[in-house]
C-alpha positions, 0 to 999 in steps of 0.5 A: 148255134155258134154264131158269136153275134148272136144271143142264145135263149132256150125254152121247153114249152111241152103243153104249154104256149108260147108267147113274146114280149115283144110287140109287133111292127106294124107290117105290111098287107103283102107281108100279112097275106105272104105268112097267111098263104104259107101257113095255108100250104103247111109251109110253115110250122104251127106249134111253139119252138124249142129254142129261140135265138134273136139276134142280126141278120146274114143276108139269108131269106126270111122264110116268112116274107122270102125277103133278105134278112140284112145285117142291120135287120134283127132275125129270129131264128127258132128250132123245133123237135122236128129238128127244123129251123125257121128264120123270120124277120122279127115282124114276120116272127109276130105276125107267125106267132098272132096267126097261131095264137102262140104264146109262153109264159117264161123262157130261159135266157143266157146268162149274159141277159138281164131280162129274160127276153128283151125286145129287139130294140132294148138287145141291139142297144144293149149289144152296143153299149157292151161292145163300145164299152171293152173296145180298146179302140176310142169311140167318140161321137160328137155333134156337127159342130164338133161338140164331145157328146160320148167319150167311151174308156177306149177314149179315156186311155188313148186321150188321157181325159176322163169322160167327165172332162171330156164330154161337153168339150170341143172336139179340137180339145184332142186336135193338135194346132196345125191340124184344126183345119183338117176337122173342119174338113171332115165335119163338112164332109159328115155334113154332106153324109160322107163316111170317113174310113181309116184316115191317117193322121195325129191326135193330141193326148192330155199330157202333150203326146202326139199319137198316131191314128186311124179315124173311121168316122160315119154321120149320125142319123135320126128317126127322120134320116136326118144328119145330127152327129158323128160317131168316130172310131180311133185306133193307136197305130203307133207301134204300127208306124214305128215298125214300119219306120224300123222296116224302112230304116232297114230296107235303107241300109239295106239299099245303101249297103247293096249300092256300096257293095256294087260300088266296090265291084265296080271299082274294083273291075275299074281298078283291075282295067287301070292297073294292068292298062298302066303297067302294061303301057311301059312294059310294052315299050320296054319289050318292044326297045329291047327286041329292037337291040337284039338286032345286030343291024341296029345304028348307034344312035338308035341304040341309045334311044332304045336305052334311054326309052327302056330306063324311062319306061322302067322308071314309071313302072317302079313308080307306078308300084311304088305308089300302089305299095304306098297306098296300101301301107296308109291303108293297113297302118304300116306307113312309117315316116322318119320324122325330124325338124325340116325346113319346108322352103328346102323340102318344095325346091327340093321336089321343083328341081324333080319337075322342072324337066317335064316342065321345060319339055312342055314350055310350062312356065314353072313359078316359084314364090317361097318365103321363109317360114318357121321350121316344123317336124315332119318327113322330109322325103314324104313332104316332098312326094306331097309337092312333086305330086300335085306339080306333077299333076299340073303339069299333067293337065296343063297344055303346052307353055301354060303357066304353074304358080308354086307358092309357100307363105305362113297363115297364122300356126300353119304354112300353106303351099299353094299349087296353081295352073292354067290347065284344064281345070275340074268340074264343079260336080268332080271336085268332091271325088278328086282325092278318091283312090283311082279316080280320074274324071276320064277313066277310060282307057283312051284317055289321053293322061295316063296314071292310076288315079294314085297321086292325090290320093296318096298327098291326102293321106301323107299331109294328114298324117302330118296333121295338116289338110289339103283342098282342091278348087277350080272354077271348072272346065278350062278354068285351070285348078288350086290346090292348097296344102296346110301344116302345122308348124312347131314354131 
């Protein structure tokens, strides 16, 4: 037999009688006349076995009483030179053995057994212990009032505390502070019978750590049913929890990484539509104009609106390109800029006189107040793209005879020039994107602005590489937009 719960016990009986040392239950009258009328058909064997094993039940009927044989019934289970095999409950086995006076004076018994056939009781307790002792798991059992009665070396290695030191204790001796609450719920819940399968929580090991288990926990009953204890079962499901940290780690990064990776696409299916959108608007009015001055029957005044529309549109593709080639020079390191010491006054009245056509064309009022601060190094041509693009930009989103406040002052080290307007204005829930190459908060291609989404991207990069910073505020739709360059100055 290779039933792994049970114990084996062998014995040659020949000529000789079997006999047990083990007392037998009281049984019951039905029992008793169940064996007797089975023994009176031959149903069941009428001499001594050749082996016995004892040990617990399966669920398998008892061929004695035809009863089941549950787990937590002691079975015997006998074979005889017939080769047959009867299983009994261990009263049906005694009531067997007294109707047939069989007895034995000695048996052979496995070497794992100290007596040679120890009463199912003694066995059970004796399986027990053995098990509670090697487990690795901590098996404690305390009263209902959560005093430490068992402490197995499970116990001693998870906690730390050896069982002199722990038996005798309170149980909140391994509960952490903000946990004691949780206790008292299971002590009241063991006290109304309730069983407590792997619930999660911390214990609390001699030298401060805090560890991560899994409680079983099952009342205690004496011989009357009555509740008197509790045994608990705790498992270390630490490296447990830290794989599955690690796993949801990884499957963070994973997500985060599969959301870039579908960012990018999209912004570069978005940046495609924008591009080809942008360069093809001033390529179609350069086509359209020049058809027009292939007609001969063209006036002269006409002529002259083709030419002046063809140079236009050719202007804000070159600048269009221009702005995509810059970029990419910030982007792979290849930007140069041809630093010398400039007088940033100068560099904003320079880019102003750049703006101030658009301006008048749409009656913005465009002003000025530039105080004089400390020379600084820097590119001018490069400082100057950095202020016509944010004037350019506000005249953009400003409507017609709105107001542009330009303003350049020294605070502290650095110089600030202020860019403010009257204009449309960012929501608040925009602003963290607005220096983010191609966006635009209306990326759509009926939006009523045209651009890239280019500029602003392109005065970060330049005023940083200059050592300084730039920020946006707004106090949302409708409300207008600051910008604010600060850089460092030599002097």
């Amino acid at each position: 037999m290779g039933d792994p719960q049970r114990g084996e016990v062998s014995a040659n009986c020949g000529e000789t009688a079997w006999r047990t040392r083990i007392e037998p239950e009281a049984e019951s009258s039905a029992r008793t006349e169940r064996i007797a009328e089975k023994l009176a058909q031959g149903l069941l064997p009428t001499s001594g076995p050749v082996k016995a094993w004892t040990g617990f039940g399966n669920g398998r009927p008892c061929d004695g009483c035809d009863e089941e044989i549950g787990k937590d019934d002691v079975e015997r289970e006998l074979d005889f030179e017939s080769s047959s095999t009867v299983r009994f409950h261990d009263a049906c086995a005694a009531e067997w053995r007294r109707r047939n006076a069989i007895e034995c004076p000695e048996l052979d018994v496995a070497e794992s057994y100290a007596e040679p056939f120890a009463t199912s009781k003694e066995h059970a307790m004796a399986l027990l212990a053995s098990i509670v002792k090697s487990s690795d798991d901590a098996i404690v059992s305390k009263t209902l009032d959560g005093v430490i009665t068992s402490w197995n070396g499970g116990a001693e290695r998870m906690f730390g505390w050896p069982a002199p030191l722990a038996i005798g204790q309170h149980i909140t001796l391994i509960v952490p502070e903000d946990r004691r609450a949780e206790e008292d719920d299971v002590l009241a819940r063991l006290r109304r019978g309730e069983r407590i399968d792997h619930f999660e929580t911390l214990r609390l090991a001699r030298d401060g750590r805090l560890i991560d288990v899994s409680l079983t926990v099952s009342p205690i009953r004496d011989g009357l049913g009555r509740i008197v204890g509790a045994s608990k079962v705790a498992r270390d499901i630490s490296e447990r929890r830290r794989l599955d940290e690690y796993r949801n780690v990884l499957l963070k990064h994973e997500h985060e990484a599969r959301t870039a990776a579908e960012a990018l696409i999209r912004a570069k299916d978005q940046f495609l539509a924008t591009i080809s959108h942008e360069l093809r608007t001033p390529l179609n009015a350069i086509f359209g104009w020049a058809r027009l001055l292939e007609k001969p029957e063209l006036d002269e005044r006409s002529r002259k609106r083709a030419i002046t529309a063809i140079v236009n549109g050719a202007t804000a593709q070159a600048r269009l390109v221009e702005d995509l080639l810059d970029l990419s020079r910030v982007v792979t390191g290849r930007l140069r800029l041809d630093v010398e010491s400039i007088s940033l006054r100068e560099v904003v009245e320079a880019a102003l006189d750049t703006v101030r056509p658009a301006a008048s064309a749409k009656q913005i009022e465009l002003l000025a107040t530039l105080d004089e601060v400390s020379p600084m190094q820097g590119a001018r041509d490069r400082l100057q793209q950095v202020i016509w693009n944010l004037v350019a930009n506000a005249v953009k989103f400003t409507p017609r005879g709105g107001r542009i406040d330009v303003e350049l002052c020294r605070v502290g080290d650095c110089a600030e020039v202020i860019v403010r307007d009257n204009g449309e204005g960012i929501s608040p829930a925009m602003l963290p994107h607005v220096f983010q190459e191609f966006w635009q908060e209306d990326n759509s291609v009926t939006r009523p602005h045209q651009g890239m989404g280019l500029g602003l991207t392109l005065v970060k990069h330049l005023v940083e590489m200059h050592g300084g910073s730039v920020r946006a505020e707004s106090s949302g739709k409708g409300n207008g937009a600051t910008f604010t360059v600060t850089l460092p100055l030599t002097a």
